[in-house]
C-alpha positions in Angstrom: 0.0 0.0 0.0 2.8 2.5 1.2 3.8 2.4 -3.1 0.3 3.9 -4.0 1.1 6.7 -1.5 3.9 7.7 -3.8 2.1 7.5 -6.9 1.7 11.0 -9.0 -1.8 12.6 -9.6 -3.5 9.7 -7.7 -5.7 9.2 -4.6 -6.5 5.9 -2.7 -10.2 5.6 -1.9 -10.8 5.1 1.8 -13.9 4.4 3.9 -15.7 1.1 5.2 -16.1 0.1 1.4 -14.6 0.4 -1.5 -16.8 -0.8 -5.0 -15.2 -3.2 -7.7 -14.8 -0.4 -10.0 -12.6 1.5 -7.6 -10.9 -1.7 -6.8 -10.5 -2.3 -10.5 -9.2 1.2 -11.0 -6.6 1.1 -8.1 -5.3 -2.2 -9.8 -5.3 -0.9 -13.1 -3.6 2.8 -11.9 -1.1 0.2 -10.0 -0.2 -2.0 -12.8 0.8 1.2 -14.7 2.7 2.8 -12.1 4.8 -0.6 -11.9 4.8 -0.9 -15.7 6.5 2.7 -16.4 8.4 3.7 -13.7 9.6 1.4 -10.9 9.5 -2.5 -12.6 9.2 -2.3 -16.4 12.0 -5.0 -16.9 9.3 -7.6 -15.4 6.7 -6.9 -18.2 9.2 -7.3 -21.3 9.3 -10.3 -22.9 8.4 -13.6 -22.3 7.3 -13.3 -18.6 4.0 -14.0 -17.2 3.7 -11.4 -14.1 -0.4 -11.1 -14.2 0.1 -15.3 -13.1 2.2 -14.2 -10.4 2.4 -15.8 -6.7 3.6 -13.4 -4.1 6.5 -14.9 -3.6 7.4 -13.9 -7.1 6.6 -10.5 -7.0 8.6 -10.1 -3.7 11.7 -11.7 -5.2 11.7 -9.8 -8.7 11.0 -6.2 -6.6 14.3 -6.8 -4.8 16.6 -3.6 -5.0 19.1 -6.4 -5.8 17.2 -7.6 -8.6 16.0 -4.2 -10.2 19.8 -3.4 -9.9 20.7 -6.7 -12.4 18.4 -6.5 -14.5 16.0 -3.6 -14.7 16.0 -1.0 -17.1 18.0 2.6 -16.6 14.7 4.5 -15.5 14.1 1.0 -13.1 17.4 1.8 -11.7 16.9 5.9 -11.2 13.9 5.1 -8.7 15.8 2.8 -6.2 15.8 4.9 -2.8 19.2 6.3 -2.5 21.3 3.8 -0.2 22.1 4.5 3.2 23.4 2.5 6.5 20.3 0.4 6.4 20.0 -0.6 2.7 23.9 -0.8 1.5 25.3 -3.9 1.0 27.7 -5.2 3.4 31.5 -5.5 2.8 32.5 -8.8 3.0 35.2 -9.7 5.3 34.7 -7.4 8.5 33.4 -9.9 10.8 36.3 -11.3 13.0 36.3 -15.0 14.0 36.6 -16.1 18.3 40.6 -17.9 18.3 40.5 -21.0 20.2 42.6 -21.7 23.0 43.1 -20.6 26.9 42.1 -17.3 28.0 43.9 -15.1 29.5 43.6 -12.6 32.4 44.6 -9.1 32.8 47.5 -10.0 34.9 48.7 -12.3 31.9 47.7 -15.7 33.9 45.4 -18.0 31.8 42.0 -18.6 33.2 40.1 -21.9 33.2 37.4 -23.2 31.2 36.0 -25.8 33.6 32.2 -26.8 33.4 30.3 -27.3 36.5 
């Protein structure tokens, strides 16, 4: 829902009910929105999105996968990254050594179970 907040020149309907026809025109007004400007690269060629699961939809709107394969103007309207959404840099995590530990005096400490 938070997508059709974003959308240009358009309004989402609220109240207890909402018709088919509006339903059918928030689909519709949807489908475009996806179409031109945020996941175009899903509705070229020989893919099938209408038969979508889900599933599917979640894993082809992936900043990851609009990065590999969607088109330049798929690509202009990823959020900008910050500390939340930049990929990691592999390599930073340090592994725990094995062996005795050792005090602040430079004694070695047990590692006895009870």
């Amino acid at each position: 829902m938070k997508i059709f907040f974003q959308m240009p020149n358009f309004e989402v309907p609220t109240g207890p009910q909402i018709s088919s026809a509006e339903l059918e025109t928030i689909f519709e007004a949807g489908l475009d929105y996806l179409k031109t400007s945020r996941m175009s690269y899903v509705f070229g060629g020989k893919k099938k999105p209408l038969e979508w699961k889900l599933s599917t939809w979640a894993k082809h709107s992936l900043p990851s996968m609009i990065q590999k394969f969607g088109q330049t103007n798929d690509i202009a309207n990823l959020p900008t990254l910050n500390r939340l959404n930049a990929p990691r840099m592999p390599g930073n995590r340090q592994r725990r050594r094995a062996g005795p530990h050792h005090n602040d005096d430079g004694t070695e400490e047990s590692q006895e179970t009870a």
